[in-house]
N, C-alpha and C positions, 0 to 999 in steps of 0.2 A: 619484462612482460611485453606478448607481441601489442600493437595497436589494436586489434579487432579484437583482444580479450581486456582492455581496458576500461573499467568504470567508468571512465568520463567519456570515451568515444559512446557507449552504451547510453551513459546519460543523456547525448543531443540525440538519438537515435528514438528514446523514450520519449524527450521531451517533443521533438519532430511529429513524431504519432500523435501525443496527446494533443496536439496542436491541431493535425487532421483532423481528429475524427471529433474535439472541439465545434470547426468551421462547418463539419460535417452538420452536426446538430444545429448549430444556427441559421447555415441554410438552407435544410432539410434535406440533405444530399441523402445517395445509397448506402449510405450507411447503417441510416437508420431506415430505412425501408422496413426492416422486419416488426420493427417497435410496436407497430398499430395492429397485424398479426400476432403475435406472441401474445399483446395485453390481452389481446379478444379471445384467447385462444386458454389462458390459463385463467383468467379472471374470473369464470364460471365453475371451474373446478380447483377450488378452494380447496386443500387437503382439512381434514376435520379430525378429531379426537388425538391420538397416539402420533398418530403421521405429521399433523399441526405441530404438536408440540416438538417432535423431533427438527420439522422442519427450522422452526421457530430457534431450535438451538444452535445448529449448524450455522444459522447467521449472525446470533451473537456472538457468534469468536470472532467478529468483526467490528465488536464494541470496542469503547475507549475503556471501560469498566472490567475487558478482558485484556484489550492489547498493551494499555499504557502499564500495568501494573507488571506484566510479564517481560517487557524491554526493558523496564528502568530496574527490577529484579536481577537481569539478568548481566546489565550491564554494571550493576554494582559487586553483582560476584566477580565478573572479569577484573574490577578495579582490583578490587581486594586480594586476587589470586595473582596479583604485582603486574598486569596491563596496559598501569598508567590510567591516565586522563580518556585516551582514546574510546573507550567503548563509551563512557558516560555522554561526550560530546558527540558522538556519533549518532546516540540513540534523542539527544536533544536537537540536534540538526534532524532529525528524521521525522520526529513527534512536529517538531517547532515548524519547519517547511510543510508537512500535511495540513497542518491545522490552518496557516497562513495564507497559503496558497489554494487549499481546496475553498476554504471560506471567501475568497476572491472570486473563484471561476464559478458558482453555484450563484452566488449574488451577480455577477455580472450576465451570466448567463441566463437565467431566470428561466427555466423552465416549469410547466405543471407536472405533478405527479399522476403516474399511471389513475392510480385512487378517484380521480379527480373525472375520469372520463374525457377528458381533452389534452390532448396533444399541443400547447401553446407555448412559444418560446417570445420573452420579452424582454432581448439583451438593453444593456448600457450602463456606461462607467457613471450614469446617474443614479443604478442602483444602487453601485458602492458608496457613493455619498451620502443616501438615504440611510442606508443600511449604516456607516458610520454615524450619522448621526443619531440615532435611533440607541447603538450601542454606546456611544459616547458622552452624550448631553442627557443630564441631568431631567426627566422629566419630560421629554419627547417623546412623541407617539411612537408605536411598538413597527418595527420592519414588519410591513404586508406580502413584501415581494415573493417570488414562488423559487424555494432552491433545491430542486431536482438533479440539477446535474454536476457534476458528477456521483454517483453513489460512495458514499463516505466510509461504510460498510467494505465496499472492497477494495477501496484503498486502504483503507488501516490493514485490510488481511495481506494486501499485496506487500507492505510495509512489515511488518509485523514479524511472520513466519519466514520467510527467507532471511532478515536480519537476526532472528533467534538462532536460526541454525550455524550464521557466520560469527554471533557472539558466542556461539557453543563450541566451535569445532574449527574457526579461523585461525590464521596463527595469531594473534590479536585477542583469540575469545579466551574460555576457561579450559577447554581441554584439547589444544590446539592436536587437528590428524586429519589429515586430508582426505582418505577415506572416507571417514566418517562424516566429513564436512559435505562429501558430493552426496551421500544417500540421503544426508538431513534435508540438504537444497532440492532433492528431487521429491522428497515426503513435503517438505512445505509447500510446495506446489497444489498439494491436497484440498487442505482446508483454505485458500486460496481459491480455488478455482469453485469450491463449495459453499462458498459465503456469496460470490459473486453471482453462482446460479439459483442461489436462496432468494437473494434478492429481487430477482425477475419470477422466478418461481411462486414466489408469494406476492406478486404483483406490486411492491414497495418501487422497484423503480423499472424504467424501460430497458429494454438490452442494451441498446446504445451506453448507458449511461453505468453498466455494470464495466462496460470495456474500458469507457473512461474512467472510469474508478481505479480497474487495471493499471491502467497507464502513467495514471496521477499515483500510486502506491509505487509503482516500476520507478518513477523521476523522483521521488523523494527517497525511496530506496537505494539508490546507486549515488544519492546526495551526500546519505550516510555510508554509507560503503568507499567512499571515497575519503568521509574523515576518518571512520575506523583502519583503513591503510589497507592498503591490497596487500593477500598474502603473500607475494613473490618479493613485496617487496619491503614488509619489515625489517626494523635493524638486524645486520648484518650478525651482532652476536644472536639473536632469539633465533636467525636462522640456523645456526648453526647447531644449539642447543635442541630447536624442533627436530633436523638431521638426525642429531644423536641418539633423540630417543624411539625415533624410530627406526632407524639400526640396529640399538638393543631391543627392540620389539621383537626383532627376528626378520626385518623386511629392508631390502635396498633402499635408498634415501630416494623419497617420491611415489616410491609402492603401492603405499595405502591411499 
């Protein structure tokens, strides 16, 4: 596999941006420029009736009540279709690092939500202490602090749907075929980019903070995509066996 199509080169590439457009939001850089237009701009026109509730659902496939149950599903079929260990550990490196890591940078970050009418960012690693303590200790006042950013929503969908299509269709997943693997990854791209825009859409978070959702889904995704094993470069016998039967599929080895 060359460099520039590897997971881990992808991954500092992810992590880089998320890092940007992070510093972006803490010091109010051009990034988030549009944030305060967009809010103003959709927050008056509320969709209502049919539209609401549509809208409404497009951004719950960004829930953990949607995404968790559909990764560990689906990585338990890979197990069992003789996979190994990989898909299970892949899709817990992937849940485990979101959950980790976004609950980090939301608590440190400290933003208000749109909802709120102000735009206030109130970082420091003394929210994480608060915050740990808060979750920790027995009988401590509840965390006050304000955790906006990044949208949580679109990281799970960023995570979620492109790792579904590579436990479906990876050599690694349950019905390994390359083919099928690049249309899945280009379909999940879908409800992806539709959960992200719900969220701004329905005023829940700023644009800024839908990107970093993006971003932070993109870094824990290629986290798991790195334990799940790149398809080029599975054991040597599964490649050979994938080869096969896409030959007798009727197509040259790499076709599909």
């Amino acid at each position: 596999m060359s460099a520039t199509r590897s997971p881990a080169v992808w991954l500092v590439v992810a992590a880089a941006a998320l890092a940007a457009v992070t510093w972006q939001v803490l010091a109010g850089g051009p990034v988030t420029a549009l944030d305060w237009p967009v809010h103003a701009f959709v927050d008056p026109r509320q969709p209502e009736g049919p539209l609401l509730a549509a809208a409404v659902a497009v951004a719950r496939l960004g829930q953990r009540l949607v995404t968790v149950p559909l990764l560990v599903g689906l990585a338990l079929w890979a197990a069992l279709r003789g996979r190994g260990f990989r898909p299970v550990l892949a899709v817990l490196t992937g849940l485990g690092s979101l959950a980790v890591l976004g609950t980090l940078l939301k608590v440190a970050v400290g933003r208000t939500p749109p909802v709120l009418g102000v735009d206030v960012v109130t970082p420091g690693l003394d929210n994480v202490a608060v915050w740990a303590s808060a979750v920790l200790v027995p009988g401590a006042a509840p965390f006050e602090g304000y955790v906006s950013f990044p949208s949580g929503h679109s990281a799970n969908a960023a995570l979620t749907y492109p790792l579904a299509a590579w436990l479906l269709f990876g050599a690694n997943g349950v019905f390994p075929h390359a083919r099928r693997l690049r249309f899945a990854l280009g379909c999940s791209l879908v409800p992806v980019a539709a959960v992200g825009t719900m969220m701004t859409v329905l005023d829940y978070h700023w644009l800024s903070e839908s990107l970093g959702g993006w971003l932070l889904g993109a870094v824990v995704l290629l986290a798991a995509r790195l334990v799940l094993g790149a398809d080029g470069s599975a054991p040597a016998a599964r490649r050979r066996a994938w080869t096969e039967r896409r030959a007798v599929a009727g197509g040259p080895p790499g076709s599909g």
